[in-house]
C-alpha positions as CSV (number, residue, x, y, z in Angstrom):
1,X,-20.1,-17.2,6.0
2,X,-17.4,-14.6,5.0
3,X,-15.5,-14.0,1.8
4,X,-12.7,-12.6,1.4
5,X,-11.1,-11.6,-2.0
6,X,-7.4,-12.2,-1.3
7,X,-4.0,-11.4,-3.3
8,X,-1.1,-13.4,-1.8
9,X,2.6,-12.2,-2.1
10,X,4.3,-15.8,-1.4
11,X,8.0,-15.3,-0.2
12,X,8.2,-12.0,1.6
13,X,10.2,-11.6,4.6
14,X,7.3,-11.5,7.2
15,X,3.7,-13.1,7.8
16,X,1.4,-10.3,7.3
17,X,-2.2,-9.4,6.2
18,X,-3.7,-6.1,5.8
19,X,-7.2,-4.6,4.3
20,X,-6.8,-3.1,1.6
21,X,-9.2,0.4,0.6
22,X,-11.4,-1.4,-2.2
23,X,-12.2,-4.2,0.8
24,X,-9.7,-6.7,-0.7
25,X,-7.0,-8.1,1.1
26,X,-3.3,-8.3,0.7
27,X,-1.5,-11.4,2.7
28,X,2.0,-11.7,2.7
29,X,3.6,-14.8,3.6
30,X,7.3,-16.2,4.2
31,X,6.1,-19.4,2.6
32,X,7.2,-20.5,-0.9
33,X,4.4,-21.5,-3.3
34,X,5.5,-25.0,-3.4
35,X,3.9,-27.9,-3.0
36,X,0.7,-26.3,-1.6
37,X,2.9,-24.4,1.6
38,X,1.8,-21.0,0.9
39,X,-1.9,-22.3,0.7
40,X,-1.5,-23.5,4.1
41,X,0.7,-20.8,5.7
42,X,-2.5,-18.3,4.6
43,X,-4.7,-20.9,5.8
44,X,-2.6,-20.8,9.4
45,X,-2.7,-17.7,9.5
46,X,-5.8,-16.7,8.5
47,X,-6.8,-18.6,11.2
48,X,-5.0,-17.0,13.8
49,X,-5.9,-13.6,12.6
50,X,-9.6,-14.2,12.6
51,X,-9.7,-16.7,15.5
52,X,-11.5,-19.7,13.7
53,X,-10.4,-23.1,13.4
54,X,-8.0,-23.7,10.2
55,X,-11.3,-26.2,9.8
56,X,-13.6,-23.5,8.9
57,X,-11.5,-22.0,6.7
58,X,-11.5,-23.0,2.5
59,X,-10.1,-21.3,-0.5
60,X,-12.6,-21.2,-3.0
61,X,-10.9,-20.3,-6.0
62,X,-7.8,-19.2,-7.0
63,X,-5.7,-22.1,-5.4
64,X,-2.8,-22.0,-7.8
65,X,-3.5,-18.4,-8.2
66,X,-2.0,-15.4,-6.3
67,X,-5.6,-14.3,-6.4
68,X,-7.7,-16.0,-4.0
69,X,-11.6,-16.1,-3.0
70,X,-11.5,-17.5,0.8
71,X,-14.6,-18.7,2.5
72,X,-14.4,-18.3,6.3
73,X,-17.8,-20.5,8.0
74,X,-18.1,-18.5,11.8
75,X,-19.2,-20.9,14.3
């Protein structure tokens, strides 16, 4: 299982996601935090940048948060 530690910058102009120097990551996403989208637009796309299934993929903590931990199972 890997964890990421993850701050989300909802409502940015692009989907992106980058690794930061300390090992964190900064995601940004064109999703609005409403109603849950931007928790599943960094699900998407954490899915497609890792290649997983958006089934293996969990947020941990931080789910109303711009700070996240993610779990990611691998197979």
């Amino acid at each position: 299982m890997r964890e990421l530690y993850i701050q989300v910058k909802p409502g940015s102009s692009r989907d992106q996601v980058e690794q930061l120097e300390d090992g964190t990551w900064m995601v940004r996403l064109k999703a609005k935090p409403v109603d849950g989208a931007a928790n599943n637009a960094l699900i998407e796309l954490l899915s497609r940048t890792f290649d997983v299934p958006k089934s293996h993929i969990s947020i941990a903590r931080g789910e109303t948060s711009r700070f996240k931990k993610v779990l990611i199972r691998e197979s």
